[in-house]
GUMARRO-934240 format. One record per atom (N, C-alpha, C, O, CB): y, z, x; residue number from 1. Coordinates in steps of 0.05 Angstrom, whole numbers. Atoms other than C-alpha are relative to their C-alpha. Glycine has a CB too. Example, Ala and Ser with C-alpha at 12.3 -4.5 7.8 and 13.67 -1.06 7.14 Angstrom:
c2 / c3 / c1 / kelum
-24 / 0 / 18 / 1
-90 / 156 / 246 / 1
24 / 0 / 18 / 1
24 / 13 / 39 / 1
1 / 25 / -20 / 1
-24 / -1 / -16 / 2
-21 / 143 / 273 / 2
22 / 14 / -15 / 2
44 / 18 / -5 / 2
9 / -29 / 9 / 2
***
This chain:
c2 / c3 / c1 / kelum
-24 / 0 / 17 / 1
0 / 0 / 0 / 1
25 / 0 / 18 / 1
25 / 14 / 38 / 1
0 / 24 / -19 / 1
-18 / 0 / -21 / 2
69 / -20 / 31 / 2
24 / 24 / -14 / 2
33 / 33 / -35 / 2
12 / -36 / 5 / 2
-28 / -19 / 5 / 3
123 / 26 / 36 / 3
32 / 1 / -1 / 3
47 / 10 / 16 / 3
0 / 14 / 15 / 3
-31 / 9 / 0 / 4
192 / 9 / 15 / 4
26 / 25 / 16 / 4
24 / 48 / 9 / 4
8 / -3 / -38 / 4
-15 / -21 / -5 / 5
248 / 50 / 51 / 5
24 / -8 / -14 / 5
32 / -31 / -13 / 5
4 / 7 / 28 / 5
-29 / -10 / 14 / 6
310 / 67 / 13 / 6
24 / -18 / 4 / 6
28 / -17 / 28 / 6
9 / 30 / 11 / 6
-15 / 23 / 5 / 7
363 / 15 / 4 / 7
33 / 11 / -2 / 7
53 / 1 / 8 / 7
-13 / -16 / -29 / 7
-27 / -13 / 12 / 8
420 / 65 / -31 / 8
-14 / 35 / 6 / 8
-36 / 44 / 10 / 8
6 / -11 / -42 / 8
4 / -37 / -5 / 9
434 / 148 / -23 / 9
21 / 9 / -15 / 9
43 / -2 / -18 / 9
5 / 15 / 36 / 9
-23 / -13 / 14 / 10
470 / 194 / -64 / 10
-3 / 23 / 13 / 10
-26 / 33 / 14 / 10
0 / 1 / -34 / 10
3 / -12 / -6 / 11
486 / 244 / -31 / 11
24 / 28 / -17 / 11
48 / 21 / -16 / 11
-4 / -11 / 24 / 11
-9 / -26 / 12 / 12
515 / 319 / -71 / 12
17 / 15 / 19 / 12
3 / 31 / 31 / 12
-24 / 18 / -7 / 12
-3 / -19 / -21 / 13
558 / 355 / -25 / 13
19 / 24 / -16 / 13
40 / 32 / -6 / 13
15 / -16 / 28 / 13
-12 / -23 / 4 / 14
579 / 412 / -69 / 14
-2 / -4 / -37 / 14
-4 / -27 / -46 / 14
34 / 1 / 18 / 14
-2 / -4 / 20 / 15
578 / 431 / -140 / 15
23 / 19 / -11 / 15
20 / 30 / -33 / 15
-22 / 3 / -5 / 15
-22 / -5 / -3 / 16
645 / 460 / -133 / 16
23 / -21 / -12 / 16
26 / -43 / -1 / 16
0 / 6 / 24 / 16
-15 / 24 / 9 / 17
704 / 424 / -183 / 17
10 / 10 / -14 / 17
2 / 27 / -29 / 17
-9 / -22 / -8 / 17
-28 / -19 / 19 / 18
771 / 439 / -214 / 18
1 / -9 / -26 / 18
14 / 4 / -41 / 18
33 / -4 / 10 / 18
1 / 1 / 28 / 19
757 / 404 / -277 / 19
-25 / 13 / -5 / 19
-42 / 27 / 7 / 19
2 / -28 / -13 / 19
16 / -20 / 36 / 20
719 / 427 / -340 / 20
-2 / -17 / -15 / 20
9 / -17 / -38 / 20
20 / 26 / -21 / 20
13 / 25 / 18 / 21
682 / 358 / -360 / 21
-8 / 13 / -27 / 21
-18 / 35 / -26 / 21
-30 / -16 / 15 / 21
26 / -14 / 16 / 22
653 / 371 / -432 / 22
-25 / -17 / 7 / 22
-44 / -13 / -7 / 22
5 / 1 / -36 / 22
26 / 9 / -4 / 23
599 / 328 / -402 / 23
-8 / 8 / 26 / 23
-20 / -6 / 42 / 23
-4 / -27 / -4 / 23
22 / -7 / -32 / 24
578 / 364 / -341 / 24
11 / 28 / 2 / 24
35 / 28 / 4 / 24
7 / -22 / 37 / 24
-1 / -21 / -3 / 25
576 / 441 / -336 / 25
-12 / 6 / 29 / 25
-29 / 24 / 32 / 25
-9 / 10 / -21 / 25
-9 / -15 / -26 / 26
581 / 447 / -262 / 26
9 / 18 / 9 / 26
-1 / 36 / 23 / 26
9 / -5 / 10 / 26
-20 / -25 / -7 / 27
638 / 485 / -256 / 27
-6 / 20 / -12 / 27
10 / 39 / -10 / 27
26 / -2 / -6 / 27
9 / -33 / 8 / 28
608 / 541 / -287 / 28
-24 / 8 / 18 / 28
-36 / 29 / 12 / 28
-11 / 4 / -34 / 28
25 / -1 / -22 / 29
554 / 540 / -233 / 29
13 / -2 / 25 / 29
-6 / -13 / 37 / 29
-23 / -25 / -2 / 29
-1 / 8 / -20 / 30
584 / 531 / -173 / 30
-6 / 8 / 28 / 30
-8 / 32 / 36 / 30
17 / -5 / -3 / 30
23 / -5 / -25 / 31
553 / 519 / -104 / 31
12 / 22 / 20 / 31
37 / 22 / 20 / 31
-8 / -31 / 20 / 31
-20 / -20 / -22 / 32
572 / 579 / -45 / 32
2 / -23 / 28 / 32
-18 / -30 / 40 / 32
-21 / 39 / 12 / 32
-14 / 16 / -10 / 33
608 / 534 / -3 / 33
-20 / 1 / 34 / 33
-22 / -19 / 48 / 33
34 / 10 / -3 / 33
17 / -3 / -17 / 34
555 / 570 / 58 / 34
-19 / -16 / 2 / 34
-29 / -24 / 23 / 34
-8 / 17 / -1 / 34
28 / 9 / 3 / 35
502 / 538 / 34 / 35
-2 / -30 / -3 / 35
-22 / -42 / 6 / 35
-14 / 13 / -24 / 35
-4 / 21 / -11 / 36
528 / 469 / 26 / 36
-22 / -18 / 22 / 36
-36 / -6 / 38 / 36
24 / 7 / 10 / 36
8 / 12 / -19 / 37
497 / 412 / 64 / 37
22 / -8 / 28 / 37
45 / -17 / 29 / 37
-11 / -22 / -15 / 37
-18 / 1 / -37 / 38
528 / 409 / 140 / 38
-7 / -35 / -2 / 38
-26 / -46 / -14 / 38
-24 / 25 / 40 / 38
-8 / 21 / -5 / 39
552 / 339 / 162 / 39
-24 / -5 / 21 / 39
-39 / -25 / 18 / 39
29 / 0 / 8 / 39
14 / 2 / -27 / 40
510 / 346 / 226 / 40
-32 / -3 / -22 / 40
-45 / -24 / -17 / 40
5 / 34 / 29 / 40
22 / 10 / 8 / 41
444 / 350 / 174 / 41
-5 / -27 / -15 / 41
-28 / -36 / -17 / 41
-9 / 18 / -12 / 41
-5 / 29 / 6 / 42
457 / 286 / 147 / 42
-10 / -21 / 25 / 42
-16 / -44 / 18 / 42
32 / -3 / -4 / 42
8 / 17 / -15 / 43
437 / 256 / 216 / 43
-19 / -15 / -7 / 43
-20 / -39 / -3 / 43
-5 / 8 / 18 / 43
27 / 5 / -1 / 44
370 / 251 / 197 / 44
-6 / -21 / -25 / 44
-29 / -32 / -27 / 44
-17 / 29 / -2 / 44
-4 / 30 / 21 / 45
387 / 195 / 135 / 45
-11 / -20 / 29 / 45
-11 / -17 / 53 / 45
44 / -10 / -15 / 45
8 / 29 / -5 / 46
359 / 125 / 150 / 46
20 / -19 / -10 / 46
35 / -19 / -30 / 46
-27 / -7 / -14 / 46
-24 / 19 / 8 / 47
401 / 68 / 153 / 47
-6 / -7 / -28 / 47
-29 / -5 / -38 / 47
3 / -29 / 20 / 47
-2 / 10 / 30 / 48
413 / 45 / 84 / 48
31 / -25 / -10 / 48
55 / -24 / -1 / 48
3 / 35 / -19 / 48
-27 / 20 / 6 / 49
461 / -14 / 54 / 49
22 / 13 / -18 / 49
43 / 3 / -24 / 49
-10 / -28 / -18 / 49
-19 / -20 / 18 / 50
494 / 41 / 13 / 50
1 / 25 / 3 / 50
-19 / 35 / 14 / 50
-4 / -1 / -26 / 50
4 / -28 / 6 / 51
516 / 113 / 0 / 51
24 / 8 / -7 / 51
46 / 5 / 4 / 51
-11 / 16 / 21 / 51
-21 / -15 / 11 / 52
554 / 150 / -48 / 52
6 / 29 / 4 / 52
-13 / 44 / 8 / 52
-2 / -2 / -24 / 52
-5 / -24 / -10 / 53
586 / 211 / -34 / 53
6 / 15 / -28 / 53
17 / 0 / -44 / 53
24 / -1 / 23 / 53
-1 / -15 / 26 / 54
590 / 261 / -96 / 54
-7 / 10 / -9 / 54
-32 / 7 / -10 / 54
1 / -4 / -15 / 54
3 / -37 / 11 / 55
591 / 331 / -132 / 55
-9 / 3 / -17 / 55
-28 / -12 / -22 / 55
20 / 19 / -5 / 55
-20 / -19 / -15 / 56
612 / 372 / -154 / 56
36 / -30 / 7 / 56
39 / -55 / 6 / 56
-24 / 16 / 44 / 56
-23 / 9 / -13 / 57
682 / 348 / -130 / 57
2 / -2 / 35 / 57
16 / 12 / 50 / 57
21 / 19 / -11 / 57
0 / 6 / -31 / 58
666 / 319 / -58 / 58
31 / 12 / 14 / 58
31 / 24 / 35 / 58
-3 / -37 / 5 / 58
-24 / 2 / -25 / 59
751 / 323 / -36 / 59
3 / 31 / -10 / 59
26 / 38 / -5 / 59
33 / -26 / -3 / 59
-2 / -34 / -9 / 60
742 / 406 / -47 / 60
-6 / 4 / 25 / 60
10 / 19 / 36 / 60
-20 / 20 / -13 / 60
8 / -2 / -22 / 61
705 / 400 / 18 / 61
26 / -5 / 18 / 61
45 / -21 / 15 / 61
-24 / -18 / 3 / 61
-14 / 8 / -21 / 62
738 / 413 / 81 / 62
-7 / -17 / 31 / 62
1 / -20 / 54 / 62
7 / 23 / 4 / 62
19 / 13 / -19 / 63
699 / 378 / 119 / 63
-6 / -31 / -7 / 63
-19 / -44 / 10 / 63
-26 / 17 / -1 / 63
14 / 15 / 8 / 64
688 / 318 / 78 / 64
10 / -31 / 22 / 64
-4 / -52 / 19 / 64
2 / 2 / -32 / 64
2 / 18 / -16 / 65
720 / 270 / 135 / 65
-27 / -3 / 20 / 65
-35 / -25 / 28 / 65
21 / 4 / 12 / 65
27 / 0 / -21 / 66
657 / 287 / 181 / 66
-19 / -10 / -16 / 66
-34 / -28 / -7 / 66
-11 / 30 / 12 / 66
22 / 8 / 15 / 67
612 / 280 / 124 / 67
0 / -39 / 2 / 67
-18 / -55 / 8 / 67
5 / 16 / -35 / 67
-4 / 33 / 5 / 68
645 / 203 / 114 / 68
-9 / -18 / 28 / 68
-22 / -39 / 32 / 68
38 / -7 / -7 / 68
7 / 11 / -28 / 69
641 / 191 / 185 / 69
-39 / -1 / 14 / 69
-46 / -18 / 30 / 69
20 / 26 / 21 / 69
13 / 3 / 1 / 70
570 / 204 / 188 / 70
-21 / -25 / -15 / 70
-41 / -38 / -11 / 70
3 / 17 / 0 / 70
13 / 22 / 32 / 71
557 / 162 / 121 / 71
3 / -24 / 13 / 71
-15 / -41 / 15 / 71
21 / -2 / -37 / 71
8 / 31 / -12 / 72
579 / 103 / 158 / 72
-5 / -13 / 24 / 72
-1 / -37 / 29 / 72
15 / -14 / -4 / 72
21 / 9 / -15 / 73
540 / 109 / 218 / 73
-27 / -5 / -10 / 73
-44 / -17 / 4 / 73
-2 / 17 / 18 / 73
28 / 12 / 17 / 74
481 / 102 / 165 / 74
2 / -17 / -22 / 74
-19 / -17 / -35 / 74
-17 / 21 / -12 / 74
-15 / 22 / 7 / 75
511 / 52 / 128 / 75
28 / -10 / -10 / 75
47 / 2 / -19 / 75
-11 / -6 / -13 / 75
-30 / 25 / 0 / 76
565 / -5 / 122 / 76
18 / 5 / -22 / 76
42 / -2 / -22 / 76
-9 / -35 / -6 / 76
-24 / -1 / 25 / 77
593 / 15 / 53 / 77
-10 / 30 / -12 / 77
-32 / 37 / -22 / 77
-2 / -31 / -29 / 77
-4 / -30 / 5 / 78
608 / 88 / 42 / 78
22 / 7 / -33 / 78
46 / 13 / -31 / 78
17 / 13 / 34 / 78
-22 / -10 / 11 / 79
637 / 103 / -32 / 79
0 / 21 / -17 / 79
-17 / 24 / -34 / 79
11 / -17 / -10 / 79
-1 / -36 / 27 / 80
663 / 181 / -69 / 80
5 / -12 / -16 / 80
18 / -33 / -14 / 80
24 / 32 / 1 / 80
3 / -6 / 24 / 81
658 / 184 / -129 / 81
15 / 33 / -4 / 81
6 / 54 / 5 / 81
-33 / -3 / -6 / 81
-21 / -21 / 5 / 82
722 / 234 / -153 / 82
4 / 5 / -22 / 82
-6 / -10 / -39 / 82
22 / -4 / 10 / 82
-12 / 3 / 17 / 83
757 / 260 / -202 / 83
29 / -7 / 10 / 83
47 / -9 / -7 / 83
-4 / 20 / -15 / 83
-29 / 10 / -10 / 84
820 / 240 / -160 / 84
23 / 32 / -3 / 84
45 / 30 / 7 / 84
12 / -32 / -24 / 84
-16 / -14 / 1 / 85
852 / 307 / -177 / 85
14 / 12 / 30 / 85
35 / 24 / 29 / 85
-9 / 15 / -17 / 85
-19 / -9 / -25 / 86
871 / 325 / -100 / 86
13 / -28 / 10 / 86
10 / -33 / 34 / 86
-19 / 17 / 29 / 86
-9 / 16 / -10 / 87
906 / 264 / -95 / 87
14 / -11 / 32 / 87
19 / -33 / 42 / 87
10 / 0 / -16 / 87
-21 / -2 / -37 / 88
943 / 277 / -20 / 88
-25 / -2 / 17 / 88
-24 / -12 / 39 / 88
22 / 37 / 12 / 88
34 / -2 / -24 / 89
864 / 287 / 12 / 89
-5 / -29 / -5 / 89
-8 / -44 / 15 / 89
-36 / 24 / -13 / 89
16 / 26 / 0 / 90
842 / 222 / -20 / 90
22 / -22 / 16 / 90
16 / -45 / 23 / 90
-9 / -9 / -36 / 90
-14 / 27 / -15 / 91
899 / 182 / 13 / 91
-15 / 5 / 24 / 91
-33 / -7 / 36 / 91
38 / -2 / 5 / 91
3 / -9 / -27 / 92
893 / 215 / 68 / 92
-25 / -4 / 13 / 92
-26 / -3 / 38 / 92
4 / 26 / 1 / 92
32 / 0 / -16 / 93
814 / 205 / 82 / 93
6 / -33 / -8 / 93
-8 / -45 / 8 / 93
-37 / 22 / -18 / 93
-7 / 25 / -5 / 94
841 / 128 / 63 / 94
9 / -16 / 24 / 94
8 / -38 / 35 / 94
14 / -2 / -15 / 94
-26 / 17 / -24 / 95
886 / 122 / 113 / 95
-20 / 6 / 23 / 95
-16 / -9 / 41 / 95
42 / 18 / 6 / 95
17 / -10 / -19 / 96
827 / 156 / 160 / 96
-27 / -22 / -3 / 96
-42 / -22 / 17 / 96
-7 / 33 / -8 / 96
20 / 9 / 7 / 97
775 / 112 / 133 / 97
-1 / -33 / -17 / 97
-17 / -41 / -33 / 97
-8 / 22 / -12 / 97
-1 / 25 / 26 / 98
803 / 40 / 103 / 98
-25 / -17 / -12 / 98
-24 / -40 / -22 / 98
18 / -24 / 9 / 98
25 / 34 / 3 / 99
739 / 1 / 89 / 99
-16 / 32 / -28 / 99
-32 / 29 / -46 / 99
-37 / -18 / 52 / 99
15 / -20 / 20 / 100
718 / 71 / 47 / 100
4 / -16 / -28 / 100
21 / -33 / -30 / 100
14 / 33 / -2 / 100
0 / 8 / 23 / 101
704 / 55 / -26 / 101
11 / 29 / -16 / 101
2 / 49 / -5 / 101
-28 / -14 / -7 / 101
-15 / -11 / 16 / 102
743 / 97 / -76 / 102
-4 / 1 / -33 / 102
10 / -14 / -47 / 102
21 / -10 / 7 / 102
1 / 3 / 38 / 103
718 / 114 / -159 / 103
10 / 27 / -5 / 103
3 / 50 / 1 / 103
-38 / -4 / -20 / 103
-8 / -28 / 19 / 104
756 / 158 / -194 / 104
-7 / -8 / -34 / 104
-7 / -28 / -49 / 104
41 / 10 / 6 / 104
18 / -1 / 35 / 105
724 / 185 / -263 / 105
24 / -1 / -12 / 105
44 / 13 / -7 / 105
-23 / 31 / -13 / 105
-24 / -9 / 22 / 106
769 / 168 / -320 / 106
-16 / -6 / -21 / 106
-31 / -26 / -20 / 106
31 / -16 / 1 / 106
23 / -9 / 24 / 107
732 / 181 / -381 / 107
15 / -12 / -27 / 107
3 / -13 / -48 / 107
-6 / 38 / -3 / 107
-17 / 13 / 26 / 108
788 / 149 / -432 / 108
28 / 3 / 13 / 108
36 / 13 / 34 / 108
-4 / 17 / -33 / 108
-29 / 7 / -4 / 109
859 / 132 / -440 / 109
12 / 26 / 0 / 109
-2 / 43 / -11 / 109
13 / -20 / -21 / 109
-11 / -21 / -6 / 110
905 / 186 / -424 / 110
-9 / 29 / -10 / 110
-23 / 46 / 2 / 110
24 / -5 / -5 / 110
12 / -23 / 21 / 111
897 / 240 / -483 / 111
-25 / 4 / -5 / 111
-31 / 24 / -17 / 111
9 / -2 / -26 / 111
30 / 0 / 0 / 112
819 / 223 / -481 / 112
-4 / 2 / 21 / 112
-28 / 8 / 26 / 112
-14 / -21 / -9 / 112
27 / -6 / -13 / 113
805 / 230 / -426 / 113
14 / 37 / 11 / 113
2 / 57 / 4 / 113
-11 / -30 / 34 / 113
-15 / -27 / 0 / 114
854 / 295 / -402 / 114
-23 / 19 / -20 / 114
-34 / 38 / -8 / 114
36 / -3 / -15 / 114
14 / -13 / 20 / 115
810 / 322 / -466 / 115
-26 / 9 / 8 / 115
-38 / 30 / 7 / 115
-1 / -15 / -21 / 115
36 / -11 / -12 / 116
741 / 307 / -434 / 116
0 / 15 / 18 / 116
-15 / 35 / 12 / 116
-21 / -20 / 13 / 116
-7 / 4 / -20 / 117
761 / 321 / -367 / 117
11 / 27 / 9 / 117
9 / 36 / 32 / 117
15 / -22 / -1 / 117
-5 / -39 / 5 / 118
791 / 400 / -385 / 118
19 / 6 / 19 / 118
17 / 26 / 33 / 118
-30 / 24 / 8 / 118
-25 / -2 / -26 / 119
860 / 384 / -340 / 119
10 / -12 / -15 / 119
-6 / -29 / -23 / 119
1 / -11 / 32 / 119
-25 / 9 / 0 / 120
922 / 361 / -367 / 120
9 / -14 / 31 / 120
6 / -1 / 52 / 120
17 / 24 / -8 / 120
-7 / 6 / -16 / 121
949 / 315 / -323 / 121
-17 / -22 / 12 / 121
-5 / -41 / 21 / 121
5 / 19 / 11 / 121
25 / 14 / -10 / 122
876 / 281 / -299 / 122
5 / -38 / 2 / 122
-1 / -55 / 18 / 122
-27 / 9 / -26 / 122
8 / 30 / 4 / 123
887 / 214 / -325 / 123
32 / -13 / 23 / 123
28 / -31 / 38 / 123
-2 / -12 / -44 / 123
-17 / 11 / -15 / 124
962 / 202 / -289 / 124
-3 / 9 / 25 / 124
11 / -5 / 39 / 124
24 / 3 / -9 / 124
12 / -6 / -30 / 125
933 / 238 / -218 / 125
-16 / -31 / 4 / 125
-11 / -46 / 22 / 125
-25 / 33 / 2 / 125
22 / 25 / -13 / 126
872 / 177 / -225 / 126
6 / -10 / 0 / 126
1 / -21 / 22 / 126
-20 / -11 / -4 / 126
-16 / 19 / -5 / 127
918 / 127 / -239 / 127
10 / -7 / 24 / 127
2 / -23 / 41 / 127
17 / 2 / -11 / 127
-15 / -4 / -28 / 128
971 / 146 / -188 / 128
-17 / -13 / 22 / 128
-11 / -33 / 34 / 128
5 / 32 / 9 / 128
20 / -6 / -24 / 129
911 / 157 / -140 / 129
-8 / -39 / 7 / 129
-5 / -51 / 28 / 129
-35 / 26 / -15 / 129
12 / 25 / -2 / 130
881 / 83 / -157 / 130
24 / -19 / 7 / 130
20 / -36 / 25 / 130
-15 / -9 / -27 / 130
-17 / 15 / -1 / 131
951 / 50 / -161 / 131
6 / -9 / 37 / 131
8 / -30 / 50 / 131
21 / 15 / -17 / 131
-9 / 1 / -30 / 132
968 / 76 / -85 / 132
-16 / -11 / 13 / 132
-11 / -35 / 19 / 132
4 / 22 / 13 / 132
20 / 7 / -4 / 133
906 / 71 / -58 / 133
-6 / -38 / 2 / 133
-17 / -48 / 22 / 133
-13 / 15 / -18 / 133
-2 / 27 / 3 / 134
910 / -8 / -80 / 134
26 / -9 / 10 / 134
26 / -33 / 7 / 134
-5 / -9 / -27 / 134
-18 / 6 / -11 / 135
977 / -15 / -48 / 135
-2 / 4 / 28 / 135
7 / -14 / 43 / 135
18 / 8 / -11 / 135
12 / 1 / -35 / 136
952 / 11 / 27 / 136
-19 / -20 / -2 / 136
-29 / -25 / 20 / 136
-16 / 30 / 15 / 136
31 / 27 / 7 / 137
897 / -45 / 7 / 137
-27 / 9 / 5 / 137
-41 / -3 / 20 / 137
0 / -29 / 24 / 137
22 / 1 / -5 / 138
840 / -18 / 5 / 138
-22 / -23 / -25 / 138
-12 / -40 / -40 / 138
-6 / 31 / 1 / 138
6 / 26 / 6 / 139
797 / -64 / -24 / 139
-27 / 14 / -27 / 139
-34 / 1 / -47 / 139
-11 / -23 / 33 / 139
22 / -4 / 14 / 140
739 / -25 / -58 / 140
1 / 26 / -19 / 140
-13 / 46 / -13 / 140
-22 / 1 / 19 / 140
-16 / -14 / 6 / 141
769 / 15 / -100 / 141
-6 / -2 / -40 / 141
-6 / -23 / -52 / 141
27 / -11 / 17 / 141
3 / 6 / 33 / 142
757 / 34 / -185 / 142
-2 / 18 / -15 / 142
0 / 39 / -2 / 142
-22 / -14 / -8 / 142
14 / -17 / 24 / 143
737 / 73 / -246 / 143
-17 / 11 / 4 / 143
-27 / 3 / 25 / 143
-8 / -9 / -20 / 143
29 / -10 / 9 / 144
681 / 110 / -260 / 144
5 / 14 / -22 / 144
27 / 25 / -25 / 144
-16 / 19 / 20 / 144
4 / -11 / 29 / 145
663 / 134 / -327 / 145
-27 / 7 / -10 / 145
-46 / -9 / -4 / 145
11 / -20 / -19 / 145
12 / 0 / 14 / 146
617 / 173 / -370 / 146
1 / -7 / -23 / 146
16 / 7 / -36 / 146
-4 / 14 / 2 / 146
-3 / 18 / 26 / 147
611 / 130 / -431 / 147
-15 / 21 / -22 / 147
-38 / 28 / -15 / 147
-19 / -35 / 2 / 147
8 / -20 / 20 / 148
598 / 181 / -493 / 148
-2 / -5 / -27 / 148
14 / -24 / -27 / 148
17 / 20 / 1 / 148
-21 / -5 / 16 / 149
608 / 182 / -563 / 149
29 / 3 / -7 / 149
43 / -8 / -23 / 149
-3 / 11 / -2 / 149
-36 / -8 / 3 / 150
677 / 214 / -552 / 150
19 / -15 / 11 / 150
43 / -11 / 8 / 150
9 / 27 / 13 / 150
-19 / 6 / -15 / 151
702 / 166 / -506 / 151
-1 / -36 / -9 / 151
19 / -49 / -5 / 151
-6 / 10 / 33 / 151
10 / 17 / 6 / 152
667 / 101 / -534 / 152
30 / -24 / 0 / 152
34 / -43 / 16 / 152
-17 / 8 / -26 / 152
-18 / 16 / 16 / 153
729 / 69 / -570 / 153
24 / 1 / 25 / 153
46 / -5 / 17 / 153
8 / 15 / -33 / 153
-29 / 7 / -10 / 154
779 / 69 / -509 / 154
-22 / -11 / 28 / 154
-10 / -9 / 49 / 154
30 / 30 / 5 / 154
10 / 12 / -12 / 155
719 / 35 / -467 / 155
9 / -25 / 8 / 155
6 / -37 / 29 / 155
-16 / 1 / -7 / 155
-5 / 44 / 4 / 156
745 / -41 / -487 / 156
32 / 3 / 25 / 156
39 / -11 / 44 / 156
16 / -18 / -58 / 156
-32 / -4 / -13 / 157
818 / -17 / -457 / 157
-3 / 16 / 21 / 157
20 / 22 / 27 / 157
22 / 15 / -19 / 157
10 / -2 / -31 / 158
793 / 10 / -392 / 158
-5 / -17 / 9 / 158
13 / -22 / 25 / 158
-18 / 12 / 8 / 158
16 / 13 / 3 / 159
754 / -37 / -386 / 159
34 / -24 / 23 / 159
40 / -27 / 47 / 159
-17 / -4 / -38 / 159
-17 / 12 / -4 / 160
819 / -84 / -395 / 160
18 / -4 / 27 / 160
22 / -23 / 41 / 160
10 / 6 / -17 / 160
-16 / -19 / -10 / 161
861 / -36 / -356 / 161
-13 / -9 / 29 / 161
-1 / -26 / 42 / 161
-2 / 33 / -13 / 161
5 / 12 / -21 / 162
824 / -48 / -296 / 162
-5 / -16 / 13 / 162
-1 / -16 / 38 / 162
-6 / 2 / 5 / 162
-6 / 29 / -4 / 163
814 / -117 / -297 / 163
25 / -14 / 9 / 163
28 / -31 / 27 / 163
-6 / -10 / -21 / 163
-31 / 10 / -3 / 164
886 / -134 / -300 / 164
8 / 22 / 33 / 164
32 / 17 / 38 / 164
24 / 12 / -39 / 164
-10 / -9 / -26 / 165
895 / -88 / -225 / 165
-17 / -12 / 15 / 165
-12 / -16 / 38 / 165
1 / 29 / 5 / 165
15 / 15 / -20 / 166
841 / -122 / -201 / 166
-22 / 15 / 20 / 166
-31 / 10 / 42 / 166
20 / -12 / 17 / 166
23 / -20 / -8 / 167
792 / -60 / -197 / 167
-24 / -3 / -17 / 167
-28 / -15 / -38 / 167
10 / 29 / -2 / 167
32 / 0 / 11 / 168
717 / -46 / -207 / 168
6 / 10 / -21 / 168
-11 / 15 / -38 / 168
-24 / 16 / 15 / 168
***
């Protein structure tokens, strides 16, 4: 029997996160920051054509430049998966890292998603975050969404919304 090796990696680095999804009760769990996975154990990944970085809220980490730096000695396209709310880290690991890929969760149009999302404020931080972010050029750069019930009906206009910037 042949043995396929691993193609894509998701890797968790914390279950630590300042929102309060109603679809993910993390933050009521959250990981002791000790116990975390170390950057340095990550060596032991196999090259792979992918790997996502994501929590928990990966840009809580203080560390998460080492983590990135590792990711793309084991492969070519490294992208977090955020909620974009520390907006000043995520430039900042941009401007450290341009070829990084960049999703911030937006779960609906402003008042929908702020709602899922358990932050005021959420949906004009991911914007912002995506807007800038696409003006230093990075290139790989988008959305992410849990598609729900609650969020269904402002799918078509995301959807839109990102098309017209010229994001995933």
């Amino acid at each position: 029997m042949k043995v396929f090796a691993p193609t894509d990696i998701s890797i968790i680095t914390t279950y630590r996160c300042p929102m309060q999804c109603k679809m993910c009760n993390i933050w009521k769990n959250p990981t002791d920051p000790r116990l975390e996975i170390q950057p340095e154990e990550l060596e032991i990944l196999p090259h792979v054509k992918f790997i996502n970085i994501t929590g928990g809220e990966p840009f809580i980490r203080e560390d998460l430049d080492k983590i990135v730096e590792v990711a793309f000695r084991k492969a070519p396209r490294v992208v977090i998966s955020t909620s974009g709310w520390f907006e000043e880290r995520v430039l900042e690991l941009a401007r450290k890292f341009p070829k990084i890929g960049i999703r911030i969760s937006i779960e609906g149009l402003s008042q929908k998603n702020d709602e899922l999302r358990g932050r005021a404020g959420g949906f004009d931080k991911g914007l912002r975050t995506l807007l800038t972010l696409k003006d230093m050029g990075l290139k790989d750069i988008g959305f992410g969404c849990t598609v729900s019930n609650n969020n269904s009906k402002d799918m078509l206009s995301l959807y839109q919304l990102s098309k017209s910037l010229g994001m995933e």
